[in-house]
Structure formats: C-alpha cells, structure tokens
Residue, then its C-alpha position, 0 to 999 in steps of 0.5 A: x465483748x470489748x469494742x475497738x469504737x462503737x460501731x455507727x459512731x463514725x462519720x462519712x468523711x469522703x465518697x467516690x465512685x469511679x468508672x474506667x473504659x477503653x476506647x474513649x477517644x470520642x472526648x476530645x471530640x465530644x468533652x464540650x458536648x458532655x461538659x454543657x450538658x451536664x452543667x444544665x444540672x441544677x447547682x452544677x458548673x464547669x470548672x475546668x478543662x485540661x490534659x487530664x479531662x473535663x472538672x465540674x463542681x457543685x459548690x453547694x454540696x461540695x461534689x465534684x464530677x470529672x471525666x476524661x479519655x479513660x474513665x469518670x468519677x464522682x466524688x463528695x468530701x466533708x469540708x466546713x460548709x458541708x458536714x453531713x454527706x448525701x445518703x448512698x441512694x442521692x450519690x448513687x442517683x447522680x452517679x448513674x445519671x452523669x455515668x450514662x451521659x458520658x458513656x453514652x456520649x463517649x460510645x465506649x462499651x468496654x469497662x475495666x472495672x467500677x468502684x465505690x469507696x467510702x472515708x469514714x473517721x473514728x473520733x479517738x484521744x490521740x493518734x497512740x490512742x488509735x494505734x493502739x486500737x487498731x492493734x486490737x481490732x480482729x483483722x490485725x494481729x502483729x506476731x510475737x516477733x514483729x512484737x520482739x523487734x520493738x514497740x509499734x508506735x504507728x500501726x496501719x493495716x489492709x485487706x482484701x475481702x470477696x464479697x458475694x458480688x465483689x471485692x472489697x479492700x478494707x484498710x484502717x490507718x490514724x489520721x490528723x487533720x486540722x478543719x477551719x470552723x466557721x466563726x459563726x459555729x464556734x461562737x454559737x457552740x461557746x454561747x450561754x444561754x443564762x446571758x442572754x435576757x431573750x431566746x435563750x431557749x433558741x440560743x441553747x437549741x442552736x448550741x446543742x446543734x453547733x455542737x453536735x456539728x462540730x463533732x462531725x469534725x474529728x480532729x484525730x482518729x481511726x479512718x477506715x478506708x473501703x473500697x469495693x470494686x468490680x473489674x471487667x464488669x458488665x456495665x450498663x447490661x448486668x450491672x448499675x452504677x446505681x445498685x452497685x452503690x447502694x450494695x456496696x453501701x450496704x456491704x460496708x455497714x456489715x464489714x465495720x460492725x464486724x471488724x469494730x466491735x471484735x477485738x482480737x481474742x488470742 
C-alpha cells in the first residue's frame, strides 16, 4: 500500500504536559517556597517570576517548567544543542514528580482536565510536497466541490478522536522552519576523511554522526500535532501524571502508523 511518509521516520520536535486546577490562590503565598524547592534539581534554575506564574529552566536539556494560580506545565523542544528529546518515561518521571510539588504545595484538588501533546516533523521536498501528501492521508479527503472551487495550495487538517482512556486531537499541517547549526556540526558533516593523513576513520565516524544529526532538522515538512487530553480527571487518586504520559505515549505510536502509512483509497 502506498504511504504518506514512512511511519517511525519522523522526529520529536516538542513535548508538553500540562495540568490545570481551580483554587490555587496559595501561589501567591507560596511560588517562592515551591520555585526553591524545585531548583534544588539537578541542572534546574530559576528564571523568572512575573504575572503570568514561576519560569525555571533546564539549559542542559533544554526544559522548561512553569506553574501559576491556575495550572503548570513542562515542556521540551528541539533546539540546536538539544537534538534528541527525552524518552516518555524520563519526561513522564520529571512530570510526576514537580506535579506533585506544586499540587501538594498549592492544596488544590480539584482538576479541569490533564494533557500531553507531542510535535512530530515529516522531512518532505517542499511545502507542496507536503500539501500534497496530506491531501492523501486517510483522515482527509476534500469533496469533489471543494475540489471544484479551485486548486488547494495549502492544506491542513484536525481530528478529534476517543481513546480507550481519552481524547486525543490529531492535526497535520506544513511547516518551515529555519535552524541555526553549530558551526563545529556542519563543518564535521562537509569533512573528507581522504584529507586528512591521521584519524581518518574517526573523521568519517564523526561525520556520518554529524549527518545524521542534522537530519534531526528538517527544514520543511509535515508536523503532526497530538494532543491527548483528559478533562476533570481524577488526579492524583485514579489517574498519574506519569502513566498518563506514557499512555498516551503509546496511543501516538499507534495513531501515526494508521493515519501515515494509509492513503486515501477512493
């Protein structure tokens, strides 16, 4: 059967876990409290504190963790030191573990809803290219007159699915985007081994490895959003911020197999 992509060939561009409560007040009181004993973490700091909540931050793998009177959250993103994100379960862990600080702290137990969304890029020719192949995808097929009106140049498209244990919204746009490589990893992508009289089996290792990380980088692609969520959920008591991570984990390995690798048959 004819693919869209090829399913596991993409890459983890962003993770975000976010938790909203009612009646958290206590933060004005307490941020200070929470912000020190968070940053007591190894490789953690405090960045900021304004309106808008507490803002802490772990340079060395790029995370970022903030929390205010109405929910916290704990986000990762690609950027051009950090190519590879954390496996669910190390995200997950770190999730449950300031979770339960802050809530803990905050006194709240009453939860609007939980959520885990994950970033993941396509590499594709261009951004027609990508148009094109999400017109072909399973989940989206434009009727004949929609078609009639004219050519689609630009196509994006989103779903709302009910899991076994929650929803999960599905969405598949193009993207751009332009990253700023570190010198030293371009130059040891461009290196020939054949020049150099020493280590040229090190100089071709180290290439093949700069390679390859740069293709963490697409520069044009599809991005396939999703977002599984749980509103009013019964936290901490029935459900974890830790298993409910790696679920829905799980859940997204088993949605992009379907909707990439089946195209639109009619």
């Amino acid at each position: 059967m004819p693919r869209v992509v090829e399913p596991g060939s993409g890459v983890r561009h962003r993770l975000i876990f976010e938790l909203r409560y009612e009646s958290g007040e206590l933060f004005w009181d307490r941020c200070g409290r929470i912000a020190r004993s968070l940053a007591a973490a190894r490789g953690w700091a405090c960045q900021s504190v304004d309106t808008n909540g507490c803002h802490l931050w772990n340079e060395d793998q790029n995370l970022a963790f903030t929390y205010s009177a109405t929910k916290l959250d704990l986000s990762q993103s690609q950027n051009q030191d950090v190519s590879d994100l954390l496996p669910p379960g190390e995200f997950a862990a770190i999730a449950e573990e300031f979770s339960e600080v802050v809530v803990r702290a905050l006194e709240v137990n009453s939860f609007p809803r939980i959520g885990f969304r994950l970033w993941a890029l396509h590499a594709t020719e261009s951004v027609e290219d990508a148009s094109s192949r999400i017109r072909r995808m399973s989940f989206f097929s434009p009727c004949k007159a929609l078609m009639g009106l004219g050519d689609l140049s630009h196509v994006s498209h989103a779903v709302v699915l009910a899991r076994s244990k929650h929803m999960v919204r599905v969405a598949a746009t193009p993207f751009e985007q332009q990253v700023r490589l570190a010198p030293s990893l371009v130059a040891a992508a461009r290196a020939d081994a054949r020049k150099h009289d020493k280590d040229q089996k090190k100089v071709l290792i180290q290439r093949m490895r700069a390679k390859k990380a740069i293709k963490t980088f697409p520069p044009v692609g599809i991005m396939i959003d999703l977002d599984a969520y749980i509103e009013d959920v019964p936290y901490p008591d029935e459900v974890s911020a830790c298993a409910f991570i790696e679920e829905a984990a799980g859940d997204f390995e088993v949605i992009c197999q379907t909707i990439l690798s089946e195209e639109n048959r009619q």
